[in-house]
C-alpha positions as CSV (number, residue, x, y, z in Angstrom):
1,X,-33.7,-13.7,37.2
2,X,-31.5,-10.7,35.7
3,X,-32.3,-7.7,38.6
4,X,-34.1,-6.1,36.3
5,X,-37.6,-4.4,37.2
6,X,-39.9,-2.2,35.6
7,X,-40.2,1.1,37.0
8,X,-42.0,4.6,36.4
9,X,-39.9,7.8,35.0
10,X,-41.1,11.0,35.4
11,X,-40.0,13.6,32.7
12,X,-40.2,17.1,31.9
13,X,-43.2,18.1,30.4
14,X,-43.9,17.1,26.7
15,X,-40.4,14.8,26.8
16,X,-41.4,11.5,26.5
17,X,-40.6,10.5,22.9
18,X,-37.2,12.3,23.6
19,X,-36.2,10.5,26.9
20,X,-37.9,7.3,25.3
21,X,-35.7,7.7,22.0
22,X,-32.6,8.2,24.2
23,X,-33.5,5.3,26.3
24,X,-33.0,3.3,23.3
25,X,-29.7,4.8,22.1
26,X,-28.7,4.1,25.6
27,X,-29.5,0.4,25.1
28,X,-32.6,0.6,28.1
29,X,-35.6,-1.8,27.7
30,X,-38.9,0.9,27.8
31,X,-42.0,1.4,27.3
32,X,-43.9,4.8,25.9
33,X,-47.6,3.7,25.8
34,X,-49.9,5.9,23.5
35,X,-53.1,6.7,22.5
36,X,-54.5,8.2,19.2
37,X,-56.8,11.1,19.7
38,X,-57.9,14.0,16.9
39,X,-56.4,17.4,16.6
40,X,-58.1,19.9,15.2
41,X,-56.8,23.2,13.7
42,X,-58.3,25.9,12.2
43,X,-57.2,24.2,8.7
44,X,-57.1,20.6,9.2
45,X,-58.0,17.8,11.7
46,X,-54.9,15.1,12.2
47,X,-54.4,12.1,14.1
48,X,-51.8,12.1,16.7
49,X,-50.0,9.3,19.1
50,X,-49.9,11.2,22.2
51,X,-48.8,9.3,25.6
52,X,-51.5,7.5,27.6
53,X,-49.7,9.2,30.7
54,X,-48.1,12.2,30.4
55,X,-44.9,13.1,32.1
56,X,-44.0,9.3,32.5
57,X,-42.2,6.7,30.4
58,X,-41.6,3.4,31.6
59,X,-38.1,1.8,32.0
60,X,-37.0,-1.6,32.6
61,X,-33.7,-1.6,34.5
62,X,-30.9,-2.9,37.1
63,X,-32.0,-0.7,40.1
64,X,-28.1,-0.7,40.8
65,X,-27.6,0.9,36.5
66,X,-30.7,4.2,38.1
67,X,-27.9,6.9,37.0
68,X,-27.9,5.5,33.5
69,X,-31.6,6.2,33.7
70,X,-31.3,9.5,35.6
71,X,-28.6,11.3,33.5
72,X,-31.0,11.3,30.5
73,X,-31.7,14.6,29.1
74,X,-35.6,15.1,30.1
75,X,-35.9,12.8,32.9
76,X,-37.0,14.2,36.3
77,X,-36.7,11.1,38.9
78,X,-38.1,7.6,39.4
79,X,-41.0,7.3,40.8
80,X,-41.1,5.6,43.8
81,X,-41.7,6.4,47.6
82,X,-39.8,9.2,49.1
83,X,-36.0,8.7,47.7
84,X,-36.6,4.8,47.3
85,X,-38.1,3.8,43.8
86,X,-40.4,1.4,43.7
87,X,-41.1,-1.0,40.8
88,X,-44.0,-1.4,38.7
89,X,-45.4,-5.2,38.7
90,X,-44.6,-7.4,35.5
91,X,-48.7,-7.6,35.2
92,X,-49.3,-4.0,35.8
93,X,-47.2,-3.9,32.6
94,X,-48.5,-6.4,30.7
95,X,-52.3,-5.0,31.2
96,X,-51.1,-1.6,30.3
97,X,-49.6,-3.1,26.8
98,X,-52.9,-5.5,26.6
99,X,-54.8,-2.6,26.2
100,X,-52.5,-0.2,24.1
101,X,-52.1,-3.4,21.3
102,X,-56.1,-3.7,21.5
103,X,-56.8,-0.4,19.5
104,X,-59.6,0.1,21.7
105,X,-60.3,4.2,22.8
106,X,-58.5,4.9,25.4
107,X,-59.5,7.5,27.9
108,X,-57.2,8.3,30.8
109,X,-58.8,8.8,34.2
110,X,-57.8,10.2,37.4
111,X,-57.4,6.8,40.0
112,X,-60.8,6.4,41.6
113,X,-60.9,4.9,45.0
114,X,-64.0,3.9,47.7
115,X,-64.2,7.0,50.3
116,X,-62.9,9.7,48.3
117,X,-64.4,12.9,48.7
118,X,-65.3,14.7,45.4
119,X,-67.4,17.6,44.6
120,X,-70.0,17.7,41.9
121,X,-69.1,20.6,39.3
122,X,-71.6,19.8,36.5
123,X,-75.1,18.2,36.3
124,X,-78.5,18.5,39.0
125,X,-76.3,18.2,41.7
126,X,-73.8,20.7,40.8
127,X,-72.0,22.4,43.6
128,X,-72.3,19.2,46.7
129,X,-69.9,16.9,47.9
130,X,-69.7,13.6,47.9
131,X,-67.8,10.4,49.0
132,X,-67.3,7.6,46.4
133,X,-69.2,4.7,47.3
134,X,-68.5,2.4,44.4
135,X,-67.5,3.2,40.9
136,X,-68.4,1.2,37.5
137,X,-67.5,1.2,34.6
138,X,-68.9,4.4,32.5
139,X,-70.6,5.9,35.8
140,X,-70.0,7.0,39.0
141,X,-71.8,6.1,42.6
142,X,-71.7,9.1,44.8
143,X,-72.5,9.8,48.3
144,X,-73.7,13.0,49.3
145,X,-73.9,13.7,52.7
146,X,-77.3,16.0,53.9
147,X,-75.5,16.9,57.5
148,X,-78.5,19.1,58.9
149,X,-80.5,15.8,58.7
150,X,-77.9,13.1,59.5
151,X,-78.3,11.4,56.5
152,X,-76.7,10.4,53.4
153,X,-78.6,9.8,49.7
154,X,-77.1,8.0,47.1
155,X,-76.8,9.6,43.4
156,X,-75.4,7.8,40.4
157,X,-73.9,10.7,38.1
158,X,-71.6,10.5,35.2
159,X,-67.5,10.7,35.9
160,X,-67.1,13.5,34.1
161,X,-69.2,15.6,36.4
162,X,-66.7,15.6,39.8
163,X,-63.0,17.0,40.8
164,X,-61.1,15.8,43.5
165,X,-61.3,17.5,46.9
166,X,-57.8,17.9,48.3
């Protein structure tokens, strides 16, 4: 094993080709994963690569060669816990590269978790909150709580329709 890990960079907004370009001039193994979407102006529609998630590159490195990664022009700091970074799994990775290769339509999605409280901004239920009870593929399994009565009802609305509570 050669030390090396994968782990998240934050950049400066709309840097990522540039810190991912002078990763490689640097000699850094990374990883910039994109999506195609459609712009359209006034004049003309074109397709773009734009980065699956914004304000991040990924970098495989050394954790003991970081300053090499942090004295990039563009880069903010490694993600990780506090001041410790912490490494992105080898099958995190993979999956993430998986899907890129596919040429499927890619989407990026807030991270969705059981017990989250959201609020319903659009649709018949517009205005409520909620707790996530499950979430599928393509829908959304809400919980919204009826305190006056003590009870709870389950809706099934589409993704699109919630925001996170803080």
């Amino acid at each position: 094993m050669d030390g090396k890990q994968w782990f998240g960079i934050e950049v400066h907004s709309r840097r990522e080709p540039r810190v991912a370009d002078e990763f490689a001039i640097r000699g850094l193994d990374f990883f910039l994963p994109t999506r195609r979407i459609k712009r359209r102006w006034s004049d003309r529609i074109k397709i773009l690569d734009v980065p699956l998630f914004p304000g991040y590159v990924f970098c495989r490195f050394d954790i003991a060669d970081r300053l090499r990664v942090l004295n990039c022009p563009g880069v903010s700091r490694i993600v990780g816990a506090g001041s410790v970074a912490v490494p992105v799994d080898d099958g995190e990775i993979d999956a993430i590269k998986a899907l890129v290769e596919s040429h499927v339509v890619l989407t990026p999605w807030p991270y969705l978790r059981t017990g989250q409280r959201v609020r319903i901004e659009h649709g018949p239920l517009a205005g409520l909150e909620g707790l996530i009870i499950r979430a599928q593929e393509g829908s959304l399994r809400v919980v919204v709580s009826v305190t006056l009565l003590q009870r709870s009802v389950a809706a099934e609305i589409e993704r699109e329709w919630i925001s996170h509570l803080a």
